[in-house]
FIKOLZA-1660 file (N, C-alpha, C; in steps of 0.1 Angstrom, whole numbers, plus 5000, padded with zeros to 4 digits):
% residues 86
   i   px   py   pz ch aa at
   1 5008 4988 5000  A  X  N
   1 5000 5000 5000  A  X CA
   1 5009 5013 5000  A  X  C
   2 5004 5022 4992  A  X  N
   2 5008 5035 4996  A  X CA
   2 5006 5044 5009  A  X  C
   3 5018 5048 5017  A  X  N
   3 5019 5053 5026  A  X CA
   3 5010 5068 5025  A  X  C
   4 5017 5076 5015  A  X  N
   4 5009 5088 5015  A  X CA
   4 4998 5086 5013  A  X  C
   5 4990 5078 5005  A  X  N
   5 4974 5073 5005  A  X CA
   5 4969 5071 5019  A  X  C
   6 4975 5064 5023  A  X  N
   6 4968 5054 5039  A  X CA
   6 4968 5074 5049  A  X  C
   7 4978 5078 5047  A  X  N
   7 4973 5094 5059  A  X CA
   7 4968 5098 5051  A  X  C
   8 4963 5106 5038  A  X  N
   8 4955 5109 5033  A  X CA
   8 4942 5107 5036  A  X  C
   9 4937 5093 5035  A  X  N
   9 4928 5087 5039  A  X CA
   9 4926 5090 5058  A  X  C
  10 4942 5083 5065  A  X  N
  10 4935 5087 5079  A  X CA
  10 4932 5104 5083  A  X  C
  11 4941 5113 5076  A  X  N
  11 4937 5127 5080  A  X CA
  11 4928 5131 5071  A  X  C
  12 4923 5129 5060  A  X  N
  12 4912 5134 5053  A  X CA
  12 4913 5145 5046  A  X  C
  13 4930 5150 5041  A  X  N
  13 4931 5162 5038  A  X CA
  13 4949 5161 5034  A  X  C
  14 4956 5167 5026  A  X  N
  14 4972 5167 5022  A  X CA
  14 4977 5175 5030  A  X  C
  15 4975 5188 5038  A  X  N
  15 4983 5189 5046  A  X CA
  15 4975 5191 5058  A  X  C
  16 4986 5186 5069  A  X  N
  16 4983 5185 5088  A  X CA
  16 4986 5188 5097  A  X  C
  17 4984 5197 5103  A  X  N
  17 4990 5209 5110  A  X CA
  17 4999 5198 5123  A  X  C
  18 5009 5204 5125  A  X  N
  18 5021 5194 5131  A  X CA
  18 5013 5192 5146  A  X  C
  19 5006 5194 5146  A  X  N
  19 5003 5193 5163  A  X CA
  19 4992 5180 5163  A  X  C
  20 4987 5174 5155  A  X  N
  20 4982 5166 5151  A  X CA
  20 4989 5150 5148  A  X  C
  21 5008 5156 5140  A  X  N
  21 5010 5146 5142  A  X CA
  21 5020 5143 5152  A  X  C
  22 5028 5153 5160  A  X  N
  22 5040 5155 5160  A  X CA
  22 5043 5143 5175  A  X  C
  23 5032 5139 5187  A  X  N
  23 5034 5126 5195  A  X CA
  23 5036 5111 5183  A  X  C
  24 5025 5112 5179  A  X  N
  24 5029 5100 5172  A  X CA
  24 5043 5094 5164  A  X  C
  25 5040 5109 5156  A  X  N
  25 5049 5102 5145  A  X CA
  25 5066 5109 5148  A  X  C
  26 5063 5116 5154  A  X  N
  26 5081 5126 5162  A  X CA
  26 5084 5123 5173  A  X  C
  27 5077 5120 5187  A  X  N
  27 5075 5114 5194  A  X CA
  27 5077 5129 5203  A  X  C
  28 5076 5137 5197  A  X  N
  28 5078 5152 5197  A  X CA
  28 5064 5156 5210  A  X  C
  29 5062 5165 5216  A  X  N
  29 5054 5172 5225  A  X CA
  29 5050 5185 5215  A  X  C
  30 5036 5187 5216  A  X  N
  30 5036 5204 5201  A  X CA
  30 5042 5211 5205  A  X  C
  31 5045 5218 5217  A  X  N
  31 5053 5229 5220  A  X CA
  31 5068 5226 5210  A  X  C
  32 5072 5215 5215  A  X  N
  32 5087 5211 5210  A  X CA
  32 5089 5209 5198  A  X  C
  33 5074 5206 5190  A  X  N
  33 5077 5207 5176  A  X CA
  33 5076 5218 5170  A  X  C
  34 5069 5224 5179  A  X  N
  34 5065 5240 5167  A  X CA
  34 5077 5248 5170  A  X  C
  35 5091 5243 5183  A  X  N
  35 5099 5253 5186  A  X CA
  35 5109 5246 5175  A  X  C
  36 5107 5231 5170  A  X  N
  36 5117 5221 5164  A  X CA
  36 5112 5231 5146  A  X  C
  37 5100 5232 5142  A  X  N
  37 5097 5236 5128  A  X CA
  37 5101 5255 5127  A  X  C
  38 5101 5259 5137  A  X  N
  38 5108 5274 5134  A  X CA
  38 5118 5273 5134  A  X  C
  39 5129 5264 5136  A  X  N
  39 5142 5261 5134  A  X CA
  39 5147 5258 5126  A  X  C
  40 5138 5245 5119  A  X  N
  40 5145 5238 5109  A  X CA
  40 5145 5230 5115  A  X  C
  41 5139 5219 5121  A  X  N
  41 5150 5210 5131  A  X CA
  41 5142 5194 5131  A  X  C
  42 5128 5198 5127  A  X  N
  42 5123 5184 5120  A  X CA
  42 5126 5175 5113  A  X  C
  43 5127 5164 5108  A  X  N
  43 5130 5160 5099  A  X CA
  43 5127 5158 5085  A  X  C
  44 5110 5166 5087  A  X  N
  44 5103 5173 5072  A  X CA
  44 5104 5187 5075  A  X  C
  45 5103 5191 5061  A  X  N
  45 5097 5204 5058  A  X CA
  45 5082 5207 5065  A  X  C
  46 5084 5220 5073  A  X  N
  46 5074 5224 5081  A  X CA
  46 5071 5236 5072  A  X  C
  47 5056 5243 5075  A  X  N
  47 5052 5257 5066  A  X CA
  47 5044 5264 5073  A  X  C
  48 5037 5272 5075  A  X  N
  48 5029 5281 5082  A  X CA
  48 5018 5281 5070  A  X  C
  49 5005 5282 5080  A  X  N
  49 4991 5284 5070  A  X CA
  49 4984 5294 5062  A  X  C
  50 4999 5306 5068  A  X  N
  50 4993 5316 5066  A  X CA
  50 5005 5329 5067  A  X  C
  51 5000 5341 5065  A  X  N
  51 5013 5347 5066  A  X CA
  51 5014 5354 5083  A  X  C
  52 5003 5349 5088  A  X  N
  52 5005 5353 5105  A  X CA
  52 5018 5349 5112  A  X  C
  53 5022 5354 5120  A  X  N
  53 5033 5345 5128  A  X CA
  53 5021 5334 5138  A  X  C
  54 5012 5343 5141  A  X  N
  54 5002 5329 5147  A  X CA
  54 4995 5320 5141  A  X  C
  55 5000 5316 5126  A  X  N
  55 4995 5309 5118  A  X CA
  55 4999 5292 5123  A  X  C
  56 4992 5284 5120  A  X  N
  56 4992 5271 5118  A  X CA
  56 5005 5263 5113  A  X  C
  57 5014 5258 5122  A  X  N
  57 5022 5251 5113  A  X CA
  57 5017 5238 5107  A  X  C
  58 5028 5236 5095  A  X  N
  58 5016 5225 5088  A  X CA
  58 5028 5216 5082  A  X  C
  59 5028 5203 5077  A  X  N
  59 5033 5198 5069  A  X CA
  59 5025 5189 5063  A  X  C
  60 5033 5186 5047  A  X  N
  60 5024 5180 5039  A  X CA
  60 5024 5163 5036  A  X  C
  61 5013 5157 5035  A  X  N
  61 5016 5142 5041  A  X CA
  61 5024 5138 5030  A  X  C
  62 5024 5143 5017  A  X  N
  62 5040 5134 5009  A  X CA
  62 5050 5134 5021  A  X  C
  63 5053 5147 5026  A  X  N
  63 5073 5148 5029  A  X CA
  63 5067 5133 5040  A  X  C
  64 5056 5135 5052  A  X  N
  64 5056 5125 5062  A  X CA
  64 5057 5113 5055  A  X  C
  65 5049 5107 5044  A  X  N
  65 5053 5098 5038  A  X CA
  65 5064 5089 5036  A  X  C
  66 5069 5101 5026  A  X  N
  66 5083 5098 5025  A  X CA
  66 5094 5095 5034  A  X  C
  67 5091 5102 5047  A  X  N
  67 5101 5101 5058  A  X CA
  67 5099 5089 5064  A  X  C
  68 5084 5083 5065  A  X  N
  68 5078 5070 5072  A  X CA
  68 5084 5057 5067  A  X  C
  69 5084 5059 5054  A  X  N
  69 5092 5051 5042  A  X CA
  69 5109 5050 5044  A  X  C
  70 5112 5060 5046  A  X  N
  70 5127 5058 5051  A  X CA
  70 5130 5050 5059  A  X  C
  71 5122 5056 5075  A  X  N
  71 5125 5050 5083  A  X CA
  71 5124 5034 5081  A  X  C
  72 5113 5032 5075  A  X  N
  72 5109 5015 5075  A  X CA
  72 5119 5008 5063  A  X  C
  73 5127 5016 5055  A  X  N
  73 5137 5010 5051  A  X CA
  73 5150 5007 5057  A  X  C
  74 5149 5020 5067  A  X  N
  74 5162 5016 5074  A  X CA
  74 5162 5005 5081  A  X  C
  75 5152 5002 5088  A  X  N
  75 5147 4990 5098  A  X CA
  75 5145 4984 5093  A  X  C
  76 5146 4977 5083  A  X  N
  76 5145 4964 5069  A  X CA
  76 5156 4959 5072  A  X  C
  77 5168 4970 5069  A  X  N
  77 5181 4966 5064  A  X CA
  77 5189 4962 5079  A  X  C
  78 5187 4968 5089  A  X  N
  78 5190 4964 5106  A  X CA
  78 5181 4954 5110  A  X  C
  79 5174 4951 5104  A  X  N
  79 5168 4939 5112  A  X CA
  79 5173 4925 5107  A  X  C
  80 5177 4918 5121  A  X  N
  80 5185 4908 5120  A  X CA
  80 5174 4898 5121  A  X  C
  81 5171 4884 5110  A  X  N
  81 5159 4876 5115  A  X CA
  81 5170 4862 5118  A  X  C
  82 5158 4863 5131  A  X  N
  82 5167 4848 5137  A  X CA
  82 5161 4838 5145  A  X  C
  83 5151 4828 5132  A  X  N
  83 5145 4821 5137  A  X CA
  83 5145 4814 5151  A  X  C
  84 5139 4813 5160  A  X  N
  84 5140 4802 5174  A  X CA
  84 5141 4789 5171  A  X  C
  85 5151 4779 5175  A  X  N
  85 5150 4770 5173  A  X CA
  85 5142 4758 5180  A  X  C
  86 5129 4749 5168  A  X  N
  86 5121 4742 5174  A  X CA
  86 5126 4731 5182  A  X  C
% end
């Protein structure tokens, strides 16, 4: 399955304002993400909703996608399988 489809489908929309994802999928607290996305310091591209400074941060579920995808490749290639012997 497609990653970016499956959050599309769970958030119902392409972009999600980081506070929505940033426990789950950053393991981030919102305060720490929204201080982590005015830095740069996420691992995606973060954007504001608006030209407020009190605008919405947001990111778009490709970049999450893509990054979800990473990670589950990296953990492909580190994972050691080692059957138990019957």
């Amino acid at each position: 399955m497609n990653t970016a489809f499956l959050l599309m489908a769970q958030f119902n929309k392409a972009v999600i304002p980081i506070t929505d994802i940033c426990d789950e999928y950053f393991g981030l607290s919102a305060s720490v993400a929204i201080r982590y996305a005015k830095s740069g310091k996420l691992p995606i591209p973060a954007f504001r909703a608006g030209q407020s400074n009190k605008s919405t941060w947001m990111i778009n579920v490709t970049d999450l996608a893509e990054y979800l995808d990473q990670l589950r490749d990296q953990a492909k290639k580190d994972h050691i399988f080692s059957p138990k012997a019957a």
